[in-house]
Structure formats: structure tokens, C-alpha cells
VOMI-978424 format. One line per field, with one value per residue (C-alpha): residue in one letter; residue number from 1; x, y, z. Coordinates in steps of 0.1 Angstrom, whole numbers, plus 2048, in hexadecimal, padded with zeros to 3 digits. Last residue first. Example, Ala and Ser with C-alpha at 12.3 -4.5 7.8 and 13.67 -1.06 7.14 Angstrom:
REM residues 2
aa s,a
i 2,1
east 889,87B
north 7F5,7D3
up 847,84E
***
This chain:
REM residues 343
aa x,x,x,x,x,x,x,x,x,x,x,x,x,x,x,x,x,x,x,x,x,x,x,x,x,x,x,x,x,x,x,x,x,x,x,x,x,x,x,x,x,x,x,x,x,x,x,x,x,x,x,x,x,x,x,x,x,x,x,x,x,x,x,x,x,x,x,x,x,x,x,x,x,x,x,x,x,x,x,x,x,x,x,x,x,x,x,x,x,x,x,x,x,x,x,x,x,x,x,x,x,x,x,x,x,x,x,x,x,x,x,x,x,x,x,x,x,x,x,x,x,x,x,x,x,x,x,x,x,x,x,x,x,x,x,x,x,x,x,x,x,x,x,x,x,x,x,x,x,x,x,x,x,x,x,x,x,x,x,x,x,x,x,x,x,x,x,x,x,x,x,x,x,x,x,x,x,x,x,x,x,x,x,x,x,x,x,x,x,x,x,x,x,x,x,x,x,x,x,x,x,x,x,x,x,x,x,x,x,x,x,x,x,x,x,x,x,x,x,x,x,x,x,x,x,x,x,x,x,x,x,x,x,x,x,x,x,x,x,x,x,x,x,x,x,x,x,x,x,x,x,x,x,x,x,x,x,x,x,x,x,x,x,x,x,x,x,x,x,x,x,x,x,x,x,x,x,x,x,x,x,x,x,x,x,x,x,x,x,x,x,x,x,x,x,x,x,x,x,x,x,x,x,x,x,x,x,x,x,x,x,x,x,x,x,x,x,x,x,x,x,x,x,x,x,x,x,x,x,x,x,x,x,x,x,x,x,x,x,x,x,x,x
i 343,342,341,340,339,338,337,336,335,334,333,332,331,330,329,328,327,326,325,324,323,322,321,320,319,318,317,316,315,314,313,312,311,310,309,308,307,306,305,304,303,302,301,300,299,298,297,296,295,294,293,292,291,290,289,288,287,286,285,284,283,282,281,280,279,278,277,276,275,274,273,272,271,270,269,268,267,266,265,264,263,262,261,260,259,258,257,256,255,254,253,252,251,250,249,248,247,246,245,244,243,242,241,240,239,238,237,236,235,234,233,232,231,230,229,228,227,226,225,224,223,222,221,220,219,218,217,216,215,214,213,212,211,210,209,208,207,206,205,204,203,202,201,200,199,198,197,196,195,194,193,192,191,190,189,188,187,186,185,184,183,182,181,180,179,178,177,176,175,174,173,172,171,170,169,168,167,166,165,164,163,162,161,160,159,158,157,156,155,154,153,152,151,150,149,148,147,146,145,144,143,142,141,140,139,138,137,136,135,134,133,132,131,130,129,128,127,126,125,124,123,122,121,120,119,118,117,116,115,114,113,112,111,110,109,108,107,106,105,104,103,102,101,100,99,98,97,96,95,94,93,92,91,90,89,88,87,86,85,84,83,82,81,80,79,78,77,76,75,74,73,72,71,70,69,68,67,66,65,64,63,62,61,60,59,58,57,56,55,54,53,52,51,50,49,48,47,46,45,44,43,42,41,40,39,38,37,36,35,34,33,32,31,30,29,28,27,26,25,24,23,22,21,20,19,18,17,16,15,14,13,12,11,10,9,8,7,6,5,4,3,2,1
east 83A,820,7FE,7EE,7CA,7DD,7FB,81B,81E,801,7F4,7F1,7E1,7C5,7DB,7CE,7EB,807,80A,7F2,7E5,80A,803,807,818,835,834,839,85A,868,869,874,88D,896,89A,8AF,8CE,8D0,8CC,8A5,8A6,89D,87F,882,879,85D,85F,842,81D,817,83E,84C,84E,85B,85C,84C,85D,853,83D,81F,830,820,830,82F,826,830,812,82A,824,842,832,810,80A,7FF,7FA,7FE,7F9,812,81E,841,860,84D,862,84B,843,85B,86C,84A,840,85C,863,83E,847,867,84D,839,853,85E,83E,83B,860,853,835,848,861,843,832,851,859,838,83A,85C,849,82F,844,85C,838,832,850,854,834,83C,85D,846,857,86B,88B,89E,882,868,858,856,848,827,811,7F6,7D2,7C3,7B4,7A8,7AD,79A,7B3,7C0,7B4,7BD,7D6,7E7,7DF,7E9,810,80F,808,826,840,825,82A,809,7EC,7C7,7A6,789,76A,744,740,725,720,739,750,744,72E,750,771,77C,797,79E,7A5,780,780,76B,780,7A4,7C7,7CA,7F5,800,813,814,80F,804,802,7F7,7DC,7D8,7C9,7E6,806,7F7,7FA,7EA,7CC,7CC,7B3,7C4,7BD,7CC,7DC,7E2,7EA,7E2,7EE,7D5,7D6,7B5,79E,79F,786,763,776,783,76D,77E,765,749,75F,766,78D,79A,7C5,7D5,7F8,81B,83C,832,81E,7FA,7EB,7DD,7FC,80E,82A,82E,810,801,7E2,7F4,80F,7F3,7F2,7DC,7BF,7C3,7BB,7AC,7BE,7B1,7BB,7DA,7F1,811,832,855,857,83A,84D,873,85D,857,83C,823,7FB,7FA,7E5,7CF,7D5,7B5,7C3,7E4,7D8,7E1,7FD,805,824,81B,813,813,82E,848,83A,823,81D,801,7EB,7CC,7C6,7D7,7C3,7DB,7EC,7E8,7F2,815,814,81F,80D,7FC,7FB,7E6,7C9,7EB,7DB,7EA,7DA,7B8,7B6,7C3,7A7,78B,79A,794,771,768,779,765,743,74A,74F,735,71E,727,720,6FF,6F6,6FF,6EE,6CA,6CE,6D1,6B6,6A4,6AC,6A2,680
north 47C,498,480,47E,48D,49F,492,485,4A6,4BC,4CF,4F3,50A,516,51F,522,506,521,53C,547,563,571,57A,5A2,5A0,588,5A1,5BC,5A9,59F,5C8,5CF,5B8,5C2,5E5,5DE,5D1,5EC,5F1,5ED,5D6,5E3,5DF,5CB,5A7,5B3,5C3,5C0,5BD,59E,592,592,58C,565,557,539,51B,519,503,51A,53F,546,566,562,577,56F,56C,566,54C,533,538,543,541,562,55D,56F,56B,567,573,576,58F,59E,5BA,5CF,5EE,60D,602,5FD,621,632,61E,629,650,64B,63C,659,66F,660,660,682,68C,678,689,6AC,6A0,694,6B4,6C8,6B3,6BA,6E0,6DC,6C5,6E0,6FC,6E8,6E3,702,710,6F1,701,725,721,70B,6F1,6F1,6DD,6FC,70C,71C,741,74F,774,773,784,777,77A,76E,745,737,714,70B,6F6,6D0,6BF,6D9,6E6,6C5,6B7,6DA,6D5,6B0,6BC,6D8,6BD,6B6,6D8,6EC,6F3,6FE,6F4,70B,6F9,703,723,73D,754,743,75E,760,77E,795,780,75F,74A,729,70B,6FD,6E1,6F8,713,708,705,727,727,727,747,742,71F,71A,73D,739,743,73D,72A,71E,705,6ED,6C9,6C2,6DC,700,707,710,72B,723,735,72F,74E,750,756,758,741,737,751,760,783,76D,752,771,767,73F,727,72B,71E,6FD,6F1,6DE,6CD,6CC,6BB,6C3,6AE,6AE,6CF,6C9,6DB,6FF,712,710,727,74C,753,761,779,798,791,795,77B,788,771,762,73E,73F,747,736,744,748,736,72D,744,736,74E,768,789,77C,77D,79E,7A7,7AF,7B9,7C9,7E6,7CD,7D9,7E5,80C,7FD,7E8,7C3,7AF,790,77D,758,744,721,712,728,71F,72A,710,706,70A,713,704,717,71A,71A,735,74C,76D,783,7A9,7BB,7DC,7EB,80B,80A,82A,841,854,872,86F,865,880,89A,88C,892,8B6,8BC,8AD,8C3,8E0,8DA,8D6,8F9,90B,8FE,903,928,92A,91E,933,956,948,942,962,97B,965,973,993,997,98B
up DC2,DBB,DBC,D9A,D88,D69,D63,D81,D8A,D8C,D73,D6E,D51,D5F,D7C,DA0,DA5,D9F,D81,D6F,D87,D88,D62,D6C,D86,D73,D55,D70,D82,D5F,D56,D77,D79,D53,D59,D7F,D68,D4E,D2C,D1D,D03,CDC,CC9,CAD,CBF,CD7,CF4,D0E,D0A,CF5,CF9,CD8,CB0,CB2,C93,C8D,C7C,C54,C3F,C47,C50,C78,C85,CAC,CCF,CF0,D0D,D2A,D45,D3C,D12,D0E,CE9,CD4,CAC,C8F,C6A,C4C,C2D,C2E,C37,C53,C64,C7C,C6D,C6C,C4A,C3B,C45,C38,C17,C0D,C14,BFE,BE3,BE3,BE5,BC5,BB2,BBD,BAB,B8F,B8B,B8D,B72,B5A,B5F,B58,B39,B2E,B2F,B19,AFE,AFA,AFB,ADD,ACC,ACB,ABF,AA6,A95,A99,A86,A69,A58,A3A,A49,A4B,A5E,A4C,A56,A32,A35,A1C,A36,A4F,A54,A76,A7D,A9C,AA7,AC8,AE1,AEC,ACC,AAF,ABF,AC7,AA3,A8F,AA0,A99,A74,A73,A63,A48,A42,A3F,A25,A33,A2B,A33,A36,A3A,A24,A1C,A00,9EC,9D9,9B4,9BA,9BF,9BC,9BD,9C0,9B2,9CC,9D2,9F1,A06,A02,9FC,A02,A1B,A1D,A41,A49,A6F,A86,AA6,AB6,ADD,AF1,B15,B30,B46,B43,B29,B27,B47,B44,B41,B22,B03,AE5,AC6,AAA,A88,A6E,A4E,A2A,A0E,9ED,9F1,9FC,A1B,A2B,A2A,A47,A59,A7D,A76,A89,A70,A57,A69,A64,A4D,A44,A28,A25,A1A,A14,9F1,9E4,9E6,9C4,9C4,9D4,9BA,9C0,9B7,9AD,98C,985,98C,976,957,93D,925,918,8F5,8FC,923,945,960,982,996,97D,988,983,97C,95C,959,962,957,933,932,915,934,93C,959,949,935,90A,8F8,8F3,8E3,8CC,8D4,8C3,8D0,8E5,8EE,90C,915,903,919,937,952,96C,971,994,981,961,940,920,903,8F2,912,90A,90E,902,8E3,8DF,8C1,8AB,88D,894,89D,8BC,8A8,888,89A,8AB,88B,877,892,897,872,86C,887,877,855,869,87B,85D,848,867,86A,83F,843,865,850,832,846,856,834,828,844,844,822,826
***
């Protein structure tokens, strides 16, 4: 019986102890954590839409304990200033770096337009969300505006606009689960670059990064790059068509220059003339021009030189008509008209 009260005082006084140096640490803890501290950080004063700019009557520094404040969360103002909201931001919410951009990408800058593609035509389509870069790039089928089957890169670092017409991005079970359209924002310079892809190719799209490829004037490099090679390859084609044209027309020149000479619409006709069938050009209104001897040489051909060349030539073209020459003659009549005595 002793024993046991002995036992019941022994484990009284261990949990005094214990209890008293619980109490202790627990005072200490919270002595060093400093239970009042706070931080000073920058929160929306009024609710901010996405694409706003952040501005000086838009946010305001507050107090937050120490252990509650977001790790990105800021009280440097060069941080916030010239920056456009990524997301909402809602009375009293931190405004994190993080969750800004650096240009406003929601709204269609001037000088820029937004142009759609098919989602099921773009294999990273569930990889974007609005605000992305991306590269454009086309594959073409040979034909007369392009050199050979190829692909070629239309346009890089275009800004994604949109999702199916919603600008705000998304993360986790917010993200559509399946989309239709992915708009795109580019130069309203680069538009006749997206037309020829777009009708003379496929458009595909790849990730890109945030270098700035803009010309002086704010297009695209790759833009004018394509459509320089584009403009070159035509002039080629239009030089080599002309050049065809031209033989063409040389080839033309040749044959007309080695046909007879007819300087008007006409028809032709034979008349026997002292025994030789000679050949005319017949213009109505206008005297007949005498083409040649049906047979012999006609007006463009040139005389054979030499004396014994044209006996011989006269002495076979009178051979040849001999038989309509003389009294057996279809054509004869006597003197004095047709049924008279020679006188």
C-alpha cells in the first residue's frame, strides 16, 4: 500500500515538471517569433480587370503579418510600375510581379490585328494559353508560286491573343478541356504574309521565346523574309515566261517572213495567160497581183542567171502546155471570130 502511494507521488511530481517546462518553451516560441510583427507589401485598392495597367491609384501599401505574407509579394514600386494586369486582382489581394506583363497583350494594340486558326490543326494547341509566344510555319506544295515542296517559317514570336475568343489564362481545372480556335496577334504589316501561308500552304504552330524579332517599322523579320522569297521566286517565273513569250513570237516572225507576202485578205486564182497557167492575188476593189507561173517561178523567188536557164525553162513550160497551142486548142479561134474564113 506503501509502494503505491510512493508511485502515485513520484508520477505527480514528473508531470508538474514536465507541464511547467512545456508551458516554458511555448512562451519562449512565441517570444521570439514576435506575435505583432508585420510586413508592408502592395494590394489592390480596387479590383483591377485584366489587361490594366497598374497605377498608382490602383494599389496601396498594407500591413500583413509576417507568416501570412505571398512569397512574391512586393513593397517596390519600380516592380509594379508600367506593368498590366495578367489576371484579376480583387480589393485586398497582393500584387505579386509574377502575375503582371509587360505589355497588354489582352486588348488589340493599334497597328495590330488578330487573326484564327483551327485548334485541331495546331499538335501544342493544350501546351499555349494566351499570352504565349509562337512560332508560324508553313509547309508548301511545289506549284507556280513556290520553288519545290518544302517548309518554310512564316512568322516568329507572335503573341497567342486568345483561346476561343477568352483572353485570361488559366490554370489546372479551369483550362478548357477541348478547344476549336486559337487566335493569334500579328503586325498588320505581317497580314499579307499570314494570307499567302494560309492559302498556298498548311499552317503549323511550335513554341517560341520572348526575343523581339521587329523590324524598324514593327513588323516581323521572318514576315518580310518570306515574303521577299516569295516576291524573288515570282520574278523568276515572270522572267522565264517572258523569255518564252518571246521565243514564241520570234518563232511566229519566222514562219510569216518565209510565206509568200500577202499584204491583204484575199483568195487566189489561176488564169491561162499566152499558154501559161500564171497565178493571181484577187483583193475586191483592187488590181490583181500577180503571184507566178502555176509550176515555175513565182514573184519572190528569184530568176535563175544565165542565158541557156531560161530557154530551157520557157522550152519545158512550152512542152508541157504545147497541147494548147495551135488549132487542136480548146482555146483557139480562127481569124475573122469564131466560124470565119482566115483573110
Amino acid at each position: 500500500m506503501r509502494n503505491k502511494s510512493l508511485y502515485l507521488l513520484v508520477a505527480c511530481v514528473c508531470g508538474t515538471v514536465a507541464a511547467i517546462l512545456a508551458s516554458q518553451w511555448l512562451k519562449a516560441q512565441a517570444k521570439s517569433q514576435g506575435p505583432g510583427e508585420t510586413t508592408e507589401i502592395f494590394v489592390a485598392s480596387v479590383a483591377i480587370d485584366i489587361g490594366e495597367k497598374i497605377t498608382a491609384e490602383k494599389i496601396q501599401l498594407e500591413q500583413w503579418p509576417a507568416d501570412k505574407v505571398p512569397q512574391e509579394a512586393t513593397a517596390d514600386l519600380k516592380l509594379l510600375e508600367d506593368k498590366y494586369a495578367k489576371q484579376r486582382f480583387y480589393v485586398g489581394e497582393a500584387i505579386m510581379p509574377v502575375k503582371l506583363m509587360d505589355e497588354n497583350w489582352s486588348t488589340v494594340p493599334k497597328g495590330y490585328r488578330v487573326v484564327a486558326m483551327k485548334a485541331s490543326e495546331v499538335s501544342i494547341a493544350n501546351l499555349v494559353q494566351p499570352g504565349d509566344r509562337v512560332d508560324v510555319m508553313a509547309y508548301f506544295n511545289k506549284s507556280e508560286l513556290i520553288p519545290r515542296s518544302m517548309t518554310k517559317t512564316v512568322l516568329m514570336g507572335v503573341r497567342v491573343y486568345a483561346l476561343d475568343g477568352d483572353t485570361e489564362r488559366k490554370a489546372g481545372e479551369d483550362r478548357p478541356k477541348s478547344l476549336r480556335n486559337i487566335q493569334l496577334l500579328i503586325h498588320e504589316k505581317d497580314a499579307e504574309a499570314w494570307t499567302y501561308a494560309n492559302e498556298l500552304g498548311k499552317i503549323r504552330l511550335s513554341l517560341g521565346s520572348d526575343a523581339d524579332y521587329s523590324t524598324e517599322d514593327g513588323s516581323n523579320e521572318a514576315g518580310q523574309e518570306f515574303l521577299t522569297w516569295l516576291d524573288e521566286h515570282r520574278q523568276k517565273q515572270e522572267a522565264a515566261a517572258a523569255a518564252k513569250a518571246l521565243e514564241k513570237e520570234n518563232n511566229r516572225k519566222s514562219v510569216t517572213q518565209s510565206a509568200p507576202k500577202v499584204e491583204e485578205d484575199g483568195f487566189s486564182m489561176i488564169k491561162m495567160v499566152e499558154g501559161r497557167l500564171m497565178e493571181y492575188w484577187i483583193v475586191p476593189g483592187k488590181i490583181p497581183r500577180l503571184i507566178g507561173e502555176v509550176g515555175g517561178e513565182s514573184e519572190s523567188e528569184p530568176k535563175s542567171s544565165g542565158e541557156g536557164s531560161n530557154q530551157s525553162s520557157a522550152g519545158d513550160a512550152d512542152d508541157e502546155y504545147s497541147y494548147l497551142n495551135g488549132q487542136d486548142s480548146p482555146f483557139y479561134q480562127p481569124p475573122g471570130g469564131e466560124g470565119g474564113e482566115a483573110q
